[in-house]
C-alpha positions, 0 to 999 in steps of 0.5 A, spaced: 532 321 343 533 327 338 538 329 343 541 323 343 542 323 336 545 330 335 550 328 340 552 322 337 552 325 329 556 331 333 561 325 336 562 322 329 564 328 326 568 331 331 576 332 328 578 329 335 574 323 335 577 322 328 584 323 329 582 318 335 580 313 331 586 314 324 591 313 330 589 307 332 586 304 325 592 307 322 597 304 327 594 297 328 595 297 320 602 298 321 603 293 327 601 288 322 605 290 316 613 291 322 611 284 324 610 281 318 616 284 315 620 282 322 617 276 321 620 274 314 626 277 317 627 272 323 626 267 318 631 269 314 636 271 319 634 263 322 635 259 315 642 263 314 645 260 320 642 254 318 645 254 312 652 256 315 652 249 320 650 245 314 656 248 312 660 247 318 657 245 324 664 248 328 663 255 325 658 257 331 665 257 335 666 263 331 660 266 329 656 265 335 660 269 340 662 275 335 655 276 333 653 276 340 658 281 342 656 285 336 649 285 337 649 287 344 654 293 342 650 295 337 644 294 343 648 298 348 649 304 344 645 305 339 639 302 342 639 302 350 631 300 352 632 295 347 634 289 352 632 283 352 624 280 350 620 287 350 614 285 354 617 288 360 619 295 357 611 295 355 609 293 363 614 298 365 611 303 360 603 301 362 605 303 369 606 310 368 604 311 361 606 319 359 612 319 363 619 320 360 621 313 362 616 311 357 617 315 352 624 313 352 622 305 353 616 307 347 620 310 342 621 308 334 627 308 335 626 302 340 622 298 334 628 299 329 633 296 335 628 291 336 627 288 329 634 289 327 638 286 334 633 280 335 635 278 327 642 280 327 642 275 333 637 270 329 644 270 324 649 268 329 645 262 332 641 265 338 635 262 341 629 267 341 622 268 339 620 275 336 613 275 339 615 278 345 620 284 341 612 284 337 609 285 343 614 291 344 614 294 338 607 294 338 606 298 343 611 303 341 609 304 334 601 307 337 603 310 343 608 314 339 602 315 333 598 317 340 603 322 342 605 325 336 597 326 335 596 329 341 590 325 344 587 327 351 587 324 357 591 319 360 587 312 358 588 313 352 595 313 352 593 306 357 589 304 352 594 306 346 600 301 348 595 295 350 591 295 344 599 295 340 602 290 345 596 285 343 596 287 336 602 285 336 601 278 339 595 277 334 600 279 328 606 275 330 602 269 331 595 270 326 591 269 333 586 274 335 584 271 341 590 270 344 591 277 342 586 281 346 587 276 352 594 277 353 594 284 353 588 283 359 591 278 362 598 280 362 599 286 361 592 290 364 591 285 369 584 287 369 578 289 364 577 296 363 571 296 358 573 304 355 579 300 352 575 294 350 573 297 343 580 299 341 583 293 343 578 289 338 580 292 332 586 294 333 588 286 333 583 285 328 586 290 323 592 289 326 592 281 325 588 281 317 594 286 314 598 280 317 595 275 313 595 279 307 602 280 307 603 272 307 598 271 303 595 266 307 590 264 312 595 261 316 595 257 322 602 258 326 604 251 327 599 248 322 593 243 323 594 236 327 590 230 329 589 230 335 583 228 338 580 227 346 580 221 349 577 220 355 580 213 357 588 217 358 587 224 356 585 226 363 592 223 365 596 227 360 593 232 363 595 231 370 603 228 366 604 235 362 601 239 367 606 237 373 612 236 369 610 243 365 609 247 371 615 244 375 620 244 368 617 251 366 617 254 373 625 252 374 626 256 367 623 262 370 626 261 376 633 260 374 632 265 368 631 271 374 636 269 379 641 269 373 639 276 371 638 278 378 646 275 379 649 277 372 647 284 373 653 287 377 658 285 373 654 287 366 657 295 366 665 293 366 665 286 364 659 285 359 664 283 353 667 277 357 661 275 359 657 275 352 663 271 349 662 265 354 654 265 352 657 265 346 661 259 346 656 255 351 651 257 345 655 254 340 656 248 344 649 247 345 648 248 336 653 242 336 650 237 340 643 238 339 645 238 331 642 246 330 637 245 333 637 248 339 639 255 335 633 260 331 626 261 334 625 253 334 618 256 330 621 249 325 622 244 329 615 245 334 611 244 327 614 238 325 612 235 331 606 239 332 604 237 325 607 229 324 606 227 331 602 220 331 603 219 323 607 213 319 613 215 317 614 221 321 621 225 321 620 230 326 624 226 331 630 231 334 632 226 341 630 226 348 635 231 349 633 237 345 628 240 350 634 241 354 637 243 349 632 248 348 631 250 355 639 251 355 640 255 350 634 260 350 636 262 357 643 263 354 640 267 350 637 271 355 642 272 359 646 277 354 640 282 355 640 281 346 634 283 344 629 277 343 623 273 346 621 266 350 615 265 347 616 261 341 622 258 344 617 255 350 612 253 345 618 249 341 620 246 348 614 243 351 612 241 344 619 237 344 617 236 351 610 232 349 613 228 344 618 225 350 612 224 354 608 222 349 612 215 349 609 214 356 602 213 352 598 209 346 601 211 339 595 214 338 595 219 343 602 222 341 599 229 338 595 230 343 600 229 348 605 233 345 600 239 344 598 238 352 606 239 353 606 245 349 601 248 353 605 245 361 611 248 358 609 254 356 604 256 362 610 255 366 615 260 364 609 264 363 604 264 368 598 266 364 593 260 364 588 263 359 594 265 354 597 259 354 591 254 353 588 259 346 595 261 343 596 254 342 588 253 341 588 258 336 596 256 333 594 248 331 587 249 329 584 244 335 577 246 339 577 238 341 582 239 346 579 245 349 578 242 357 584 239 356 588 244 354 584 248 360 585 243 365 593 242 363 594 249 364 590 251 370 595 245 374 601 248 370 601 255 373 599 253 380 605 248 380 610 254 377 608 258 382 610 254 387 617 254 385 617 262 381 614 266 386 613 272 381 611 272 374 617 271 370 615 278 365 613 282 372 620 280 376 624 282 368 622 288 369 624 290 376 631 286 374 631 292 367 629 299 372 635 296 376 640 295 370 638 302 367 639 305 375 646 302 373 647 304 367 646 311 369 650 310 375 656 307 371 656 313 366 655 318 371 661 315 375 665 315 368 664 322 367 667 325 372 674 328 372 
């Protein structure tokens, strides 16, 4: 027992087992500080686009397209790595923490190109979320802290970008949970009980300096009426479960295929290709009456926060899911720097109100968050995120079996149509066109 004790007073005070923790406490605090910094950016970059279609709704012809092609400019010189939601750079790091490749792809330079890109594109109209480029910069900010820190052995590395890549969910969304969930789930795909301490505060740490920075305990999509019914809910589950794995898994599907198929023609022709993606962007602004543009973060929370109640103005059409689903995947294809997250989570809420007119009045907010949960585990591929992100978000535990149920059909269904998880297969598609990048500066060298 003495020699027990002896050891633990020599661990605690051990220089080493300080440095550990100081970089890990350290950086958790400084996830939550960049995020909640990247998070009043986004939206401001969010409100200024929206305040120049108020002003014209034709000048996105213009705009989108210059600030798409300026924004992957800045990317591709600047800030190569950058490209794209950041939760595949973080998968690519994970599988050989240590490396140069990881060191690159992990950098401080990638957290200042990820926050400055993603709001530049955020300014010119894109759609995209900035949970993903969280999770990233996250990663990055702990495993550089750990490498200029010298911290031994390679799971701490390992555990170093799990804890920032759930730190950073926890502080982009203000849920913890879903934090530590995402990054086992996702991420590690497996438990490894050595991390599961670090993990821990690291969100907690991570996700309270976030609150403090806005100021409030907030819920990210605020609080909705929604309640269980047994008489319908269980077909709304089987509804928003088929139609969000089928619409979810056909997003994925093409958004991989798509890169898969750009990717040759990204090295000698990305300016032409990015100008189209403007333009159709653009359009999509003009259709959809702005909505289509931003995070989507707006319109998920009126009509998370209005649906079912009197006199309720979060009615954006039967389109606008479509619209969504267009423009975010637009987007992505540009490799501009930016998420899926909230533009999903804004697309099954859209979603749920459309299926919501299928059921009784009073069944509408629990059918829109049941839409969120279909839609987003679709895209994903991560039941168990996908139901507590949205648990935790709207402030529910009434519907925790139903949102369970609603995503455990969605994923099976998804993976019928997109065989490998959207994250997994982005981040094959950026090994490659970082193989071309290569290749093609290599070529253009030589006399």
């Amino acid at each position: 027992m003495r020699h027990q004790v002896r050891k633990l007073k020599y661990h605690l005070f051990q220089p080493r087992a300080w440095r550990t923790n100081l970089v890990f406490w350290g950086g958790a605090i400084l996830v939550g500080l960049v995020a909640a910094v990247f998070a009043l950016l986004a939206d401001r970059g969010d409100r200024l686009f929206r305040s120049i279609i108020a002003y014209n709704e034709f000048l996105p012809f213009i705009i989108t397209p210059a600030g798409f092609v300026l924004t992957v400019y800045i990317t591709r010189k600047v800030f190569s790595g950058a490209e794209g939601s950041g939760i595949p750079q973080t998968l690519i790091a994970l599988a050989d923490p240590g490396s140069s490749l990881s060191n690159r792809l992990l950098s401080m330079r990638m957290v200042v190109g990820k926050v400055l890109m993603a709001v530049l594109a955020l300014c010119s109209g894109a759609s995209l979320g900035r949970e993903g480029p969280t999770v990233h910069l996250g990663a990055a900010i702990l495993h550089s802290l750990g490498k200029y820190a010298h911290l031994p052995t390679s799971y701490f590395e390992r555990g170093l970008i799990l804890t920032g890549g759930g730190a950073g969910i926890a502080a982009a969304f203000n849920t913890p949970l879903a934090g530590i969930i995402f990054a086992i789930e996702e991420m590690a795909r497996s438990y490894d009980h050595r991390n599961s301490g670090m993990m821990l505060v690291g969100v907690v740490l991570s996700g309270m300096t976030a609150i403090l920075v806005h100021q409030n305990n907030y819920s990210y999509y605020g609080t909705t009426p929604a309640a269980l019914d047994f008489s319908w809910v269980w077909l709304g589950v089987v509804v928003c479960g088929t139609t969000g794995g089928l619409t979810g898994g056909v997003f994925s599907h093409l958004l991989i295929t798509g890169s898969k198929k750009l990717r040759p023609y990204m090295q000698a022709r990305w300016p032409l290709i990015v100008m189209v993606c403007g333009l159709i962007v653009a359009l999509l602004s003009i259709l959809s009456g702005g909505t289509a543009n931003g995070t989507g973060y707006h319109e998920a929370k009126q009509i998370v926060s209005c649906a079912g109640l009197e006199n309720c103005n979060a009615d954006f059409g039967l389109m606008y899911p479509l619209y969504k689903i267009l423009a975010t995947a637009v987007t992505y294809l540009t490799t501009i720097p930016g998420g899926l997250f909230a533009p999903s989570l804004a697309t099954g809420a859209g979603l749920g109100a459309n299926l919501a007119m299928l059921f009784p009045a009073d069944m509408t907010s629990t059918i829109v968050i049941l839409g969120m949960i279909g839609y987003f585990t679709g895209v994903v591929q991560t039941p168990i995120t996908a139901f507590v992100i949205v648990m935790e978000m709207t402030d529910n535990q009434e519907l925790v079996l139903a949102m369970m149920a609603t995503a455990l059909i969605s994923a099976s269904i998804s993976r019928l149509i997109c065989k490998k998880p959207i994250y997994e297969a982005l981040a094959e598609n950026l090994l490659a066109m970082m193989s071309d990048e290569k290749s093609h500066k290599m070529s253009s060298s030589k006399p």
